[in-house]
C-alpha positions in Angstrom: -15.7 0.1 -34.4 -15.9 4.1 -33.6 -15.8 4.6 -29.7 -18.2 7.3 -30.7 -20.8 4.8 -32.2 -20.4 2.0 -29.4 -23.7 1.2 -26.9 -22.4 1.1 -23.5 -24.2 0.0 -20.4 -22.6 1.1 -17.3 -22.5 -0.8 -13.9 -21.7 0.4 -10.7 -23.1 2.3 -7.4 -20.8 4.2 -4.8 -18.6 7.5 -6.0 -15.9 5.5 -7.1 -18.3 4.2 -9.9 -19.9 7.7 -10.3 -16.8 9.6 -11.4 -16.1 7.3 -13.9 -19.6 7.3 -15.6 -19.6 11.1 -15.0 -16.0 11.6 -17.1 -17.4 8.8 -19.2 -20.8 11.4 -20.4 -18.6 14.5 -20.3 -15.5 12.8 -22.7 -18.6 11.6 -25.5 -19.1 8.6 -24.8 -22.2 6.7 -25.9 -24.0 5.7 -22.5 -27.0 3.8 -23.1 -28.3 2.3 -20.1 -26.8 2.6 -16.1 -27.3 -0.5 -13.7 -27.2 0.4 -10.3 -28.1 -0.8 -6.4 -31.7 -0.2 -5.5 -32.6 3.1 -3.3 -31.8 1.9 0.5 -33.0 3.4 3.7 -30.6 5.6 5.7 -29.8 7.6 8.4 -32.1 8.2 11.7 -35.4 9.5 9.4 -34.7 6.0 7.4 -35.3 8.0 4.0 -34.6 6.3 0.9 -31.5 6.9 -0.6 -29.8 6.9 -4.5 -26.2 5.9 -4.9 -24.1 7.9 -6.5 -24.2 6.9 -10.0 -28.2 7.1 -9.6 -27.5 10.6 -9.0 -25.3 11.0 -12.4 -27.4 9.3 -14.7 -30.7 11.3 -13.6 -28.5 14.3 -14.1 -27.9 13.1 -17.9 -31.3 11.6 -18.2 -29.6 8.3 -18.7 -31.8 4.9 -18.8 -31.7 3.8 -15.3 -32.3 0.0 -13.8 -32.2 -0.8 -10.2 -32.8 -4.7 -10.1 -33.0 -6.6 -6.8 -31.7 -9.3 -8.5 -29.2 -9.8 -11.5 -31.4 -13.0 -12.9 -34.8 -11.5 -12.7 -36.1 -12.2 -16.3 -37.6 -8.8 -16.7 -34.8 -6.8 -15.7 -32.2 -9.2 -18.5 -34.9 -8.4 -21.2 -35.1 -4.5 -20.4 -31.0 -4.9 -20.9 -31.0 -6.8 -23.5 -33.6 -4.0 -25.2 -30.5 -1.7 -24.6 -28.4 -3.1 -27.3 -24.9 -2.8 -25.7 -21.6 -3.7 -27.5 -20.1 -3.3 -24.1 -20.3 -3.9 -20.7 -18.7 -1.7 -17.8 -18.6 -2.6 -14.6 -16.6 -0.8 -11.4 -17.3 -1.2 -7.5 -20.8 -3.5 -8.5 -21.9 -6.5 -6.8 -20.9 -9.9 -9.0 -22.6 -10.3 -12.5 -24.1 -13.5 -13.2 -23.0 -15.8 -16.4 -26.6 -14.4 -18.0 -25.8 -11.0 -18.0 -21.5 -10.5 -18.6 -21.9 -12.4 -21.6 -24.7 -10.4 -23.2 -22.5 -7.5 -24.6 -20.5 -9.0 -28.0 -17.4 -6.5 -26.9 -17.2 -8.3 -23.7 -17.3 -7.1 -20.2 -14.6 -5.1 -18.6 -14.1 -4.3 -15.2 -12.1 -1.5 -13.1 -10.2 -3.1 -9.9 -8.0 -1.2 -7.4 -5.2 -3.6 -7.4 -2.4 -4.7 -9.5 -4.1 -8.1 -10.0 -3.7 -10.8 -9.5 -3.0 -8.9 -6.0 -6.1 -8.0 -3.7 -8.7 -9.9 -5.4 -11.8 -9.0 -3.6 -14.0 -6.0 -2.2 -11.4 -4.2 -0.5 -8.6 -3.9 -2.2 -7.4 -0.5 -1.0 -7.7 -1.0 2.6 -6.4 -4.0 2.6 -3.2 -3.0 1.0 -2.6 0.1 3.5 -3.9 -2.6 6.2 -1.0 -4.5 4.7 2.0 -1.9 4.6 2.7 -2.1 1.1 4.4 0.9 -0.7 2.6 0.3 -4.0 -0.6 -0.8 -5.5 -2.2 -0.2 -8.7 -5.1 -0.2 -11.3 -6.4 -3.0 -13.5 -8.6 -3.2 -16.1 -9.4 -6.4 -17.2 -12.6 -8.6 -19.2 -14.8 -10.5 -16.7 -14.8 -14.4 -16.6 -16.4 -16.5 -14.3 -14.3 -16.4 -11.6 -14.4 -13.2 -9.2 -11.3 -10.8 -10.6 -9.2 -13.5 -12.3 -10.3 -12.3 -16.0 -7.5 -11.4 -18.5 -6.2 -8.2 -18.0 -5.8 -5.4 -20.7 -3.9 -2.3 -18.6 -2.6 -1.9 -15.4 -0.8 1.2 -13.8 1.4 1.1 -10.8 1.0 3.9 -7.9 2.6 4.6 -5.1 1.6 4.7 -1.6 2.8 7.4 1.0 3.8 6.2 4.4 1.4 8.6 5.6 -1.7 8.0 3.5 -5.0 6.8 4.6 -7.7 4.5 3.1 -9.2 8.3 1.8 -6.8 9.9 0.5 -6.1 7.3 -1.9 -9.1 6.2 -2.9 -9.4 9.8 -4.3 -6.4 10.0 -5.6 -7.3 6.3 -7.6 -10.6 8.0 -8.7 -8.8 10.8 -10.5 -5.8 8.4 -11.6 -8.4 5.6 -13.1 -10.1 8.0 -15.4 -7.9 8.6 -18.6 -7.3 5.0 -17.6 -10.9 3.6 -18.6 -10.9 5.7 -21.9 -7.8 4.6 -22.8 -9.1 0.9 -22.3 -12.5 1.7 -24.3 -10.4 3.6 -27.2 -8.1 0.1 -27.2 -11.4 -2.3 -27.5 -12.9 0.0 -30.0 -9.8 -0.2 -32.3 -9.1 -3.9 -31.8 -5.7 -3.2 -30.3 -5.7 -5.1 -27.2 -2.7 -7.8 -25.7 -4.5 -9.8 -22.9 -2.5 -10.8 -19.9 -3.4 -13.9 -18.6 -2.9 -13.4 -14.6 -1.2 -16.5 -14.5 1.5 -15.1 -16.2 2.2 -12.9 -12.7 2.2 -15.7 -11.2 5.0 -18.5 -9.8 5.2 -20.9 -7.4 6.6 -18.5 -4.6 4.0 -15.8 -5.8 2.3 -14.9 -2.5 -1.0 -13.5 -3.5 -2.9 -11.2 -0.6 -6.4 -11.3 -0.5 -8.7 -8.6 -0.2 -11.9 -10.4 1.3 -14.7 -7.1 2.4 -14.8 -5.4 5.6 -16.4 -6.7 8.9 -16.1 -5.2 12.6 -14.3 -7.8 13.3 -12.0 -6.7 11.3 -11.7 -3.7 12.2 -10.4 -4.4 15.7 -7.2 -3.8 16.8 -4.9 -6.5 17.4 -2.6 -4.6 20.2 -0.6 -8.0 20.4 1.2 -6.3 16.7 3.8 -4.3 15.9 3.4 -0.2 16.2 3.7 -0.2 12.5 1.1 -2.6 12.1 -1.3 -0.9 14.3 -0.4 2.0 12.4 -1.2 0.8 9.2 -4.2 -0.8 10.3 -5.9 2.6 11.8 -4.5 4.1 8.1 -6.2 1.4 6.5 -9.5 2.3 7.6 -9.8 5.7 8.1 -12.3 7.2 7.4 -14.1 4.9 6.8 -14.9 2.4 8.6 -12.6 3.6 11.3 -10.6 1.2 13.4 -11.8 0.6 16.5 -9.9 -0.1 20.3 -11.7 -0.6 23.5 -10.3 0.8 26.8 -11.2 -0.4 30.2 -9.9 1.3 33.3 -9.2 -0.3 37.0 -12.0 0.5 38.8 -14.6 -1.1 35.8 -14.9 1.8 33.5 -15.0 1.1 29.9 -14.9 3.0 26.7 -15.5 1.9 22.9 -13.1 4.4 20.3 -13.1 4.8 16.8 -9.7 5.8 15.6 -8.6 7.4 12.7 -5.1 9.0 12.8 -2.2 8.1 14.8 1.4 8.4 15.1 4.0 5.4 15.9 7.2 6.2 17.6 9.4 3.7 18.5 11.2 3.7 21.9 12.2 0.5 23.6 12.0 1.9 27.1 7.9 0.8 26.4 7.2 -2.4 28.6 4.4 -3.4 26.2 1.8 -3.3 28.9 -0.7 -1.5 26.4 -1.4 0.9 29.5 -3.0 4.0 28.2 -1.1 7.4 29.0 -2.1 10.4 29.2 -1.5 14.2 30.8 -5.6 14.5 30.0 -4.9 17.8 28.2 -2.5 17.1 24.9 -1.9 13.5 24.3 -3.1 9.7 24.5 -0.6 7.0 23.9 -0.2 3.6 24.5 2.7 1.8 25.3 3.3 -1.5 22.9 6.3 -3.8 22.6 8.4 -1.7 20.5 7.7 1.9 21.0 3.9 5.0 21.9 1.4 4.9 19.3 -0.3 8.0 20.2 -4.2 8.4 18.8 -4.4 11.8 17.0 -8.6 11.3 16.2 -10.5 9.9 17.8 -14.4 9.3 18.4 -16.6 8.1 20.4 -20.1 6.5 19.8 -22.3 9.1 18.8 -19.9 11.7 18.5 -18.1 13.9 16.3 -14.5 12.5 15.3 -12.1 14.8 17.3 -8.5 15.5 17.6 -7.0 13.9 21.0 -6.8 17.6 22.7 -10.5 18.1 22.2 -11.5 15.2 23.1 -9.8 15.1 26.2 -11.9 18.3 27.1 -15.3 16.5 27.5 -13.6 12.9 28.6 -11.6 12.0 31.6 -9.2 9.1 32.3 -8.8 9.0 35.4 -6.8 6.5 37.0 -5.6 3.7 35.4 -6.6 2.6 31.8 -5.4 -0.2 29.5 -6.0 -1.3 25.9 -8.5 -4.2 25.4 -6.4 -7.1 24.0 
């Protein structure tokens, strides 16, 4: 089949999604129809909002459907009017049986993970969260079972010791998109070798998870290592943010967001996760192994601010301890 000639119905709704289908319109390729999240409420007004890829398709005056739910009869009728050889699907909630098995090209999906590593919603976070040094892109045809389809290209990348959740989510957008044509160009042609994910996988295989993001997850856990805490802040900023609540001797007690620190270790530290500061330059605390010292910072309601700043509009007077 000519890529050129091939019905495509794309799935997805936050930017990640949206760069692909935008590089997807601008490279030629034949978008019939876009599936995306329905228009929610935000911010304090609690005006509706479009996703992302809403936002590109009524730029191209693409065929739009916003279902509440994936089994509704009317919406799998108005996409099966579409007449799709192919299905894609990136950063979109999980397709029922019904629909992935519509298109007769199959149903691919984009994941940002080396799979089978960091199955789930999260996978970049949770590998920074992690420590790992590398992590990856997978393209692969849906099956049944969430991220376990056979796979048809991957691509390592690395990951700095000083990257954040951001940083290389961006840097996967722009990396993923010769990726996905590549993978089209391969379907169209017929010259695919599936991977089965079992092949990557042994009985010492330890496979991490990447389950979606809670508050609870994004509490620190001071008991760790400074590297751990490290990479967990990393890991989440900037978005969600990780967060650390500090109470002081005499009651006080103050909820922080935190998005960039700096680990070093010193073993003079007694591990008393006291909070130290001169109030003018720096915030540290003192862990088992070494400072971490909180570079931004933010408090409810506020703007995210480096430590120096912050420090001008928030006194710690006294004593002050992390919140276990």
């Amino acid at each position: 089949m000519n890529r050129k000639s091939m019905r495509i119905v794309f799935f997805g709704t936050p930017e990640f999604a949206s760069a692909q289908l935008e590089n997807l319109i601008k490279n030629n390729f034949n978008i019939v129809g876009v599936v995306t999240a329905p228009d929610k409420k935000a911010g304090r007004g609690k005006t509706l909002s479009s996703s992302p890829v809403k936002k590109v398709a009524n730029e191209f005056a693409i065929p739009l459907l916003q279902p509440e739910s994936l089994k509704n009869e009317t919406f799998i009728t108005e996409l099966k009017n579409l007449g799709a050889d192919l299905f894609i699907v990136i950063a979109f909630r999980m397709l029922p049986e019904v629909v992935w098995t519509l298109p007769p090209l199959g149903t691919i999906n984009l994941h940002a993970s080396l799979l089978p590593q960091y199955r789930g919603a999260a996978p970049i976070n949770r590998a920074i969260m992690n420590g790992e040094s590398e992590t990856g892109l997978t393209t692969f045809f849906i099956n049944s079972k969430i991220d376990h389809g056979n796979i048809i290209l991957q691509k390592k990348l690395k990951i700095g010791t000083e990257e954040n959740f951001g940083e290389l989510h961006d840097r996967m957008i722009e990396d993923s998109k010769g990726m996905i044509l590549q993978t089209i160009e391969k379907i169209a042609t017929g010259e695919i070798n599936l991977i089965d994910q079992n092949d990557f996988i042994s009985t010492d295989t330890k496979l991490n998870a990447a389950p979606k993001i809670f508050k609870t997850d994004c509490v620190i856990d001071w008991t760790g290592s400074g590297v751990s805490i490290y990479n967990h802040i990393r890991g989440l900023s900037p978005y969600p943010g990780a967060i650390a609540t500090f109470f002081s001797s005499t009651g006080k007690e103050i909820e922080l967001k935190l998005f960039q620190s700096r680990f070093e270790p010193d073993i003079s530290s007694d591990g008393s996760l006291t909070l130290l500061t001169d109030n003018k330059t720096f915030l540290k605390v003192a862990l088992e192994d070494g400072f971490i010292f909180l570079e931004m910072l933010q408090q409810a309601g506020k703007k995210v601010l480096k430590a120096n700043i912050f420090l001008q509009g928030f006194n710690f007077e006294g004593f002050w301890q992390a919140k276990p």
